[in-house]
C-alpha positions as CSV (number, residue, x, y, z in Angstrom):
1,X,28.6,-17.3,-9.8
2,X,27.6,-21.0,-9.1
3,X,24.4,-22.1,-10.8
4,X,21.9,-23.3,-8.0
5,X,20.8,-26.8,-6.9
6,X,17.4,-27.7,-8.1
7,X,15.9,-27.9,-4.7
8,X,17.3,-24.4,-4.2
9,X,14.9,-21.2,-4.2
10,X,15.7,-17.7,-4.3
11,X,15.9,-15.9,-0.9
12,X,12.8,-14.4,0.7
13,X,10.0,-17.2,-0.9
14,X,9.6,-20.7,0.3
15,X,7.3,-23.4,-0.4
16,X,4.3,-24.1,1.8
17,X,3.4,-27.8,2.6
18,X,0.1,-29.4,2.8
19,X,-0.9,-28.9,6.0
20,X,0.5,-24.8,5.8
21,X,-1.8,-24.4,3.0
22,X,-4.6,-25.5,4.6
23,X,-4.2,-23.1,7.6
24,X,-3.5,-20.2,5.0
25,X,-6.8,-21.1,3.0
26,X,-8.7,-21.8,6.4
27,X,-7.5,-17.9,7.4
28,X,-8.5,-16.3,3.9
29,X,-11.7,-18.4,3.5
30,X,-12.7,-17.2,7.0
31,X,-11.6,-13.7,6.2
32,X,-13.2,-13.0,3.5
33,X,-16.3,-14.6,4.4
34,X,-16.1,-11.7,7.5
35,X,-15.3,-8.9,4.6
36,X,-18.5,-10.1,3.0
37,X,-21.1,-9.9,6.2
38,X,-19.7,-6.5,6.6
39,X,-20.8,-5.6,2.4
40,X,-17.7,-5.8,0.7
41,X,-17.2,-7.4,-2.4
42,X,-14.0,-9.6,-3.7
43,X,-12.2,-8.1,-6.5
44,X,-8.6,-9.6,-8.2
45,X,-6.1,-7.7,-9.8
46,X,-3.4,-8.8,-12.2
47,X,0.0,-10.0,-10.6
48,X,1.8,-7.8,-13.8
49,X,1.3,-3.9,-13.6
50,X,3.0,-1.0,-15.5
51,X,5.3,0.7,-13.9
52,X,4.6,4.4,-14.6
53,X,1.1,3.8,-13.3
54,X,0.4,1.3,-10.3
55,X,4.1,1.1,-9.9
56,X,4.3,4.6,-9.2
57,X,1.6,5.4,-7.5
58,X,2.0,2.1,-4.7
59,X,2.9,2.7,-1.3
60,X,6.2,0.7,-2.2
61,X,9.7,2.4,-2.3
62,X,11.1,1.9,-5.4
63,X,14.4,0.0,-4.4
64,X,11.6,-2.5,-3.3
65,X,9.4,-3.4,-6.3
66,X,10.5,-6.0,-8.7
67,X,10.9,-5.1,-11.9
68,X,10.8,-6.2,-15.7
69,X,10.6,-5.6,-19.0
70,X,8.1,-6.8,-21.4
71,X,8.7,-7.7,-25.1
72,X,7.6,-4.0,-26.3
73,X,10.6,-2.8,-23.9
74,X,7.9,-1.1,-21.5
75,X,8.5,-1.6,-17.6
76,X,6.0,-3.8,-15.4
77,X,6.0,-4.2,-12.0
78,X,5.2,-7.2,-9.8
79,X,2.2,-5.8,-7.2
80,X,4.0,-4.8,-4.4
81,X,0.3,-4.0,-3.0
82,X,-3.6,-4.1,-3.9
83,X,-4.6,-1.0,-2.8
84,X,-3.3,0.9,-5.7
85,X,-4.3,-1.6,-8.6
86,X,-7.7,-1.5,-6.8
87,X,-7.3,2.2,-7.1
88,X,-6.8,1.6,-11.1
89,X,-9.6,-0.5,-11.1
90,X,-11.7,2.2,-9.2
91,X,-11.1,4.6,-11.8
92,X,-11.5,2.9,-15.0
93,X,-13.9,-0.2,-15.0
94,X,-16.0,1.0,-11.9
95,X,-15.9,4.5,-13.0
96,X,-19.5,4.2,-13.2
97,X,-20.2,2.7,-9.9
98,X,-21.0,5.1,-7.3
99,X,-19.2,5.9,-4.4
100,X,-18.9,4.6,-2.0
101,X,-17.6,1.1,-2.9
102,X,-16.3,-1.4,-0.6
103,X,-14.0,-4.0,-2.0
104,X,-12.0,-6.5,-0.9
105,X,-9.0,-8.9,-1.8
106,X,-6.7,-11.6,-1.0
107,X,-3.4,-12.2,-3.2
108,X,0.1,-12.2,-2.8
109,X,2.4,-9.3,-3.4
110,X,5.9,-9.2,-4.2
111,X,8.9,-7.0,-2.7
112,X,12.2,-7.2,-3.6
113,X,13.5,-6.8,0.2
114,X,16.1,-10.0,-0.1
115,X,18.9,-8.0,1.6
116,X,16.5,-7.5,4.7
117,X,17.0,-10.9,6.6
118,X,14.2,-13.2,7.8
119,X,11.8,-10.8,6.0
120,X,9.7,-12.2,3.0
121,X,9.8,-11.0,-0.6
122,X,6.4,-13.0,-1.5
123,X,4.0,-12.6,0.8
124,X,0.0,-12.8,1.3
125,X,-2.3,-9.9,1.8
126,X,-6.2,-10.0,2.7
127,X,-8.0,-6.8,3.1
128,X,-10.1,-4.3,1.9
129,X,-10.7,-0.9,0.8
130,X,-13.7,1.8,1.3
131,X,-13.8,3.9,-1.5
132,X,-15.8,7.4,-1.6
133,X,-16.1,8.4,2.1
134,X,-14.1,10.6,3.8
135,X,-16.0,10.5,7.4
136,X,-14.6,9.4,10.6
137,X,-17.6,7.0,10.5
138,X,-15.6,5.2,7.3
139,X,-12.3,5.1,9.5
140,X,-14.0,3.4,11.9
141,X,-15.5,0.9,10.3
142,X,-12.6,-0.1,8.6
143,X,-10.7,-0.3,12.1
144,X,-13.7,-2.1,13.4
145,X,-13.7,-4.8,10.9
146,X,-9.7,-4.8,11.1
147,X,-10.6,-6.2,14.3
148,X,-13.5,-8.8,13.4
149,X,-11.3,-10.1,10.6
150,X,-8.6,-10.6,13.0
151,X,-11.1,-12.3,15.4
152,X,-12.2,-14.2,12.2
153,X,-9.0,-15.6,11.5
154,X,-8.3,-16.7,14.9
155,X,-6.3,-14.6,16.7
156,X,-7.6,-13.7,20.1
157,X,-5.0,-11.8,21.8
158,X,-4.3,-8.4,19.9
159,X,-3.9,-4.4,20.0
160,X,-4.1,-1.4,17.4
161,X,-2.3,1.4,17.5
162,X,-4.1,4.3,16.1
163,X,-2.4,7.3,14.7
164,X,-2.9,10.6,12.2
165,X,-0.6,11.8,10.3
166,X,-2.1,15.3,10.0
167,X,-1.0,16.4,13.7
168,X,2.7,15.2,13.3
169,X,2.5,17.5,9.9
170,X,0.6,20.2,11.6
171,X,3.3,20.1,15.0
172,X,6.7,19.7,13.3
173,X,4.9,22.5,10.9
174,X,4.2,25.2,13.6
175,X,7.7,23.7,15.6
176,X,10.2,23.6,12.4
177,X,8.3,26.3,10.0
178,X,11.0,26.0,6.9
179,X,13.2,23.4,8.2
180,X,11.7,20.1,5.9
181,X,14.9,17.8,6.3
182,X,14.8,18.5,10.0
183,X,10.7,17.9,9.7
184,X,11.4,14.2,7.4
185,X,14.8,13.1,9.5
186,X,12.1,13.2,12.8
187,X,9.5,11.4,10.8
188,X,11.8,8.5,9.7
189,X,12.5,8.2,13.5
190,X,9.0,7.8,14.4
191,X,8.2,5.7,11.3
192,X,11.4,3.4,12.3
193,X,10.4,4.0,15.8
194,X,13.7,4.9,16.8
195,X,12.4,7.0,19.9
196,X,16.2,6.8,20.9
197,X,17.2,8.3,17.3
198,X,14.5,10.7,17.8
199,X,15.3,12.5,21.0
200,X,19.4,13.0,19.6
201,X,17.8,14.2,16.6
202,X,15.7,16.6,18.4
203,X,18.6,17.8,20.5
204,X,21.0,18.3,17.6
205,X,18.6,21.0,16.0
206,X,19.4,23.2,19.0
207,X,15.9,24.5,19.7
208,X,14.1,26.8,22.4
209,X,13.8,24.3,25.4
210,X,10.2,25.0,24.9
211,X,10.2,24.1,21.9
212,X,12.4,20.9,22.4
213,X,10.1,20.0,25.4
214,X,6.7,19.9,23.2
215,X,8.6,18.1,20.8
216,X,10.0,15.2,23.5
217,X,6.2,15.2,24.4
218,X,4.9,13.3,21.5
219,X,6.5,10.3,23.2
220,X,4.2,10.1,25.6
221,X,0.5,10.8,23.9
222,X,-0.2,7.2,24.2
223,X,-3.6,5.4,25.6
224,X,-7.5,5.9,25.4
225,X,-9.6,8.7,24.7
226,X,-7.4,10.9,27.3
227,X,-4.7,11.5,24.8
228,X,-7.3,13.7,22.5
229,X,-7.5,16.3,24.8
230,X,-3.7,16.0,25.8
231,X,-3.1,16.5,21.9
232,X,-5.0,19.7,21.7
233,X,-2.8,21.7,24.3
234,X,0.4,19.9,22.4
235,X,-0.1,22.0,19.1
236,X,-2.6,25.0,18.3
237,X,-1.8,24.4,14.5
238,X,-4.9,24.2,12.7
239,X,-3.8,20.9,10.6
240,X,-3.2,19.2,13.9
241,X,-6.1,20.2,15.3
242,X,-7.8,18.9,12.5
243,X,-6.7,16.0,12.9
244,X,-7.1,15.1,16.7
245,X,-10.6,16.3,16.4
246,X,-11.1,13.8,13.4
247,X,-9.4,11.2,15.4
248,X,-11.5,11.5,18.3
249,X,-14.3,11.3,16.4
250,X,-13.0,8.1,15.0
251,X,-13.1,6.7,18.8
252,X,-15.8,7.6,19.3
253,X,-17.3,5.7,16.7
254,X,-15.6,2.5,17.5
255,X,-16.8,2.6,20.9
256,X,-20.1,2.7,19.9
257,X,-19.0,-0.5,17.9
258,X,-18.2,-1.7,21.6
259,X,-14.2,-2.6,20.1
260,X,-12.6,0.7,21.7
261,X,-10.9,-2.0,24.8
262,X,-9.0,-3.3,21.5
263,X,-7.3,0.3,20.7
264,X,-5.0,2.7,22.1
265,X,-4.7,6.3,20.5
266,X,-0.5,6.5,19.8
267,X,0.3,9.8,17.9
268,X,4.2,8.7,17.3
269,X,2.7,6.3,14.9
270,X,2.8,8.1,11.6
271,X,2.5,5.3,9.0
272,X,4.3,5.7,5.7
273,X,4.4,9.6,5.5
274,X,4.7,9.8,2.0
275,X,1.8,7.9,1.3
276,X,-1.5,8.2,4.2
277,X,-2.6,11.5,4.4
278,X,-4.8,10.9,7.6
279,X,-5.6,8.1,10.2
280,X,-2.9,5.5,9.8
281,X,-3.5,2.5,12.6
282,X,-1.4,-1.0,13.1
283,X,-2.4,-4.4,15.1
284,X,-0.1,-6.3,16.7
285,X,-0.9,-10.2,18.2
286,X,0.1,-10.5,21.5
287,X,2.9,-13.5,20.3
288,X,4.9,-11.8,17.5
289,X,6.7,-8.2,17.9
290,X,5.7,-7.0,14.8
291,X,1.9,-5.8,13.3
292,X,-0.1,-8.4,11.9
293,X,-2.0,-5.6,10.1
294,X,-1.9,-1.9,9.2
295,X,-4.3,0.4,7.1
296,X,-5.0,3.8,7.2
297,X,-6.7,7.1,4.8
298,X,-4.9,7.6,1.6
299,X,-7.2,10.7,-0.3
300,X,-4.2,11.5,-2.5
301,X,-4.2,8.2,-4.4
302,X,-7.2,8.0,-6.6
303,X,-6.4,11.6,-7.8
304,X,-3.3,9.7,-10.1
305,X,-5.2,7.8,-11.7
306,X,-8.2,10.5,-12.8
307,X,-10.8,9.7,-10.3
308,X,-10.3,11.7,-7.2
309,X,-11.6,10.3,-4.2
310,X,-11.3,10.0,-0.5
311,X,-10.4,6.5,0.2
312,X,-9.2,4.3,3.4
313,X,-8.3,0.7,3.8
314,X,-6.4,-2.0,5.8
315,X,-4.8,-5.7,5.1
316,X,-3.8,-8.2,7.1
317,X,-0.3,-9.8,6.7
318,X,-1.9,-13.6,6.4
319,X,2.1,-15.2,6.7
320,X,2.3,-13.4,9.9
321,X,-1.5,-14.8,11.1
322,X,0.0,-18.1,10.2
323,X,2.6,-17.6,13.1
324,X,0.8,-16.7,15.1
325,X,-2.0,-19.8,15.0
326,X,0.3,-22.3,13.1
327,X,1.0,-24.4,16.1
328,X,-2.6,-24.8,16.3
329,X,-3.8,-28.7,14.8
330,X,-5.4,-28.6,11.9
331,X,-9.1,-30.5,11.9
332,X,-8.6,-33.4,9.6
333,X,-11.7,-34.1,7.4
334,X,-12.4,-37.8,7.4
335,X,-11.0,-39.8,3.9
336,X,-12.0,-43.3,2.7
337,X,-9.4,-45.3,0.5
338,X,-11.1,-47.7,-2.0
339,X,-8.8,-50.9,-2.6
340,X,-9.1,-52.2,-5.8
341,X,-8.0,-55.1,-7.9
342,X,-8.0,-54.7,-11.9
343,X,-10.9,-56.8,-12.3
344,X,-12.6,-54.3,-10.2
345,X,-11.9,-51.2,-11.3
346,X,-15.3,-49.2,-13.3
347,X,-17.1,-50.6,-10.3
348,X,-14.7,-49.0,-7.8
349,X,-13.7,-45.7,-9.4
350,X,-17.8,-45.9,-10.0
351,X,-18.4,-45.8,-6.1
352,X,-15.7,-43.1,-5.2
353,X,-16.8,-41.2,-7.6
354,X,-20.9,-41.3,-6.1
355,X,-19.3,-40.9,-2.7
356,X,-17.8,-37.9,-3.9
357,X,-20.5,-35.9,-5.3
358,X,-23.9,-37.3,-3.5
359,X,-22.0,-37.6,-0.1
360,X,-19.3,-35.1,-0.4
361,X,-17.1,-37.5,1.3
362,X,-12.7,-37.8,0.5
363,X,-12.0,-40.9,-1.1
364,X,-8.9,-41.9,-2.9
365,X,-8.7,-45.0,-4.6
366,X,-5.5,-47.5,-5.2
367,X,-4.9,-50.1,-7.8
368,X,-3.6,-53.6,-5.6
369,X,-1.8,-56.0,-7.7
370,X,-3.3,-59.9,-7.9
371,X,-0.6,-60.8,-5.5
372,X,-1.1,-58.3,-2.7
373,X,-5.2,-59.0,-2.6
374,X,-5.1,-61.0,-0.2
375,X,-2.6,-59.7,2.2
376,X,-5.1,-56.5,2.2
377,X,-8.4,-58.9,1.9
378,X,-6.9,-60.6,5.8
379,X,-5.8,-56.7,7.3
380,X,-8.2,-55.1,9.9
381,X,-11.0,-52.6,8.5
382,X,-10.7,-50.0,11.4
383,X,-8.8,-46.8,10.8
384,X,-5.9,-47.7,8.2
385,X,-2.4,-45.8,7.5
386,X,-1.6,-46.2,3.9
387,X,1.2,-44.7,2.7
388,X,1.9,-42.1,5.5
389,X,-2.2,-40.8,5.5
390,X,-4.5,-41.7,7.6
391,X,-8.0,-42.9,6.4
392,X,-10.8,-43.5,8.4
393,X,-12.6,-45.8,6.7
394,X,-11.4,-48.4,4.0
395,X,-13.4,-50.4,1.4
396,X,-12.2,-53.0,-0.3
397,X,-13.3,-54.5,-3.3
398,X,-11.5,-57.7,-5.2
399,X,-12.6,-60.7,-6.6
């Protein structure tokens, strides 16, 4: 194996440039600052976690997580996500909070996902999670400021996708009663949304036409608040009952929050199966293919790590927001460039550093040798390039 270059990187990270960071921070800042009208607190979480705990208990596959071992021998993890270290967290050093909590984060995560191409294996999440409350009212919310943060960040053209996971269970349940690797094989479909995949699948099992037919259905329970009483004739199962009546409640909620024109109710959308055990919803910007952000109700989690609790959640995918308003300029802050000669220089580094903290202004200050004072003393003092930046005002102090 050849050793790499040094300006070589592994596969799936890259470097981010100036102006890329300042968009990245401009999204996050304005994020959070969203998270934190709406009463949820920041919180940060180690990047190195044990395996058999947050590893474990993460919505991650475990092909995916980067792995290593510390000097004790004992396997860590990279975070591969915050809600399950938040979930630590939860249950250990805010065990004596009360419920609910609302938290929030922004940090990148790690997946080891290299053989996938053009995806990322370090990436940057912001979100947050409500901790405590099981209501539709807490689904909502979170959906609601799903939205607002994605407002917040700048992306105006979008769509969620909002799903439960409960009436998939409760259908393929009352459908496929004892047949689980029939039940999981049409759940990968959905989850991979294979829709093609999923009709084969549905014909190989050689079911009652009836049976086949209310299966083919769940294609189309797509749109508004229509789809919830569409649902209920679908399946008489009491878990997917349940769950359309939870969901519909959920709506009903988010209209109130006047966001419901941002929302369609799509039951193929079952999130990771293994993982939400309720409402499960994704948004997509109108310019990328792909969701910008997905969340959903997780009850199960908390339970591993001794504090059981109902919680739900969402985070944003702030590389992808990046795409999606990177071609957008950047506002460039005014900067002042003090010239200085040696003779100069406690007087100069003197006034950059007042403009700095009484003013709050940019300034960057440059040492000119004795021979190039005066080419600089003659040069125009309107908006000067030096040395590829552009500042807008220049002072100049020599002899």
């Amino acid at each position: 194996m050849s050793k790499p270059k040094v300006f070589e990187k592994p596969v799936g990270v890259k470097d981010y440039l100036p102006e890329a960071v300042k968009k990245l921070r401009n999204i996050e800042f304005r994020v959070l600052a969203c998270m934190e009208r709406w009463g949820y607190s920041q919180i940060m979480t180690p990047t190195l976690e044990y395996y058999d705990t947050v590893g474990v208990a993460s919505s991650t596959e475990d092909k995916k997580l980067f792995k290593l071992l510390d000097r004790k021998g004992k396997t860590l993890v990279m975070r591969s996500d915050l809600t399950a270290p938040i979930a630590r967290v939860v249950s250990s050093l805010l065990k004596e909070k009360s419920f609910p909590l609302r938290l929030s984060y922004h940090s990148n995560v790690f997946r080891a996902i290299e053989e996938e191409a053009g995806r990322d294996s370090e990436f940057f999440q912001t979100g947050v999670e409500l901790v405590g409350d099981a209501s539709p009212e807490a689904d909502a919310e979170v959906v609601a400021l799903a939205i607002a943060s994605l407002q917040a960040a700048g992306v105006d053209k979008f769509k969620f996708a909002l799903g439960h996971v409960g009436f998939l269970n409760g259908l393929f349940q009352e459908t496929l009663s004892g047949r689980e690797e029939a039940q999981t094989m049409l759940k990968e479909c959905l989850l991979n949304r294979d829709y093609v995949g999923y009709r084969e699948a549905i014909q190989s099992l050689s079911l009652k036409p009836e049976v086949e037919n209310e299966l083919q259905g769940v294609l189309r329970l797509r749109g508004g608040d229509e789809i919830c009483e569409q649902a209920r004739q679908v399946s008489k199962d009491p878990v997917a009952q349940h769950a359309i009546h939870h969901l519909c409640e959920v709506w009903d909620v988010l209209k109130a929050y006047g966001v419901s024109e941002h929302v369609v109710i799509d039951l193929t959308m079952i999130g990771d199966f293994s993982y939400y055990t309720g409402m499960t919803f994704e948004g997509y910007a109108a310019e990328l293919g792909f969701p910008v952000c997905s969340g959903g109700r997780y009850d199960n989690l908390l339970n591993q790590f001794g504090r059981p609790a109902p919680a739900t959640g969402f985070a944003l995918k702030t590389n992808r927001i990046l795409e999606v308003i990177g071609k957008e300029p950047v506002d460039q802050p005014e900067r002042e460039l003090i010239l200085y000669s040696a003779a100069n220089r406690a007087e100069a580094l003197k006034l950059a550093q007042e403009r700095r903290d009484r003013e709050g202004r940019i300034v960057v200050t440059q040492l000119v040798s004795d021979s190039q004072t005066e080419a600089y003393t003659a040069s125009s003092n309107g908006t000067y390039e030096f040395a590829g930046t552009i500042y807008h005002n220049v002072i100049k102090m020599f002899p």
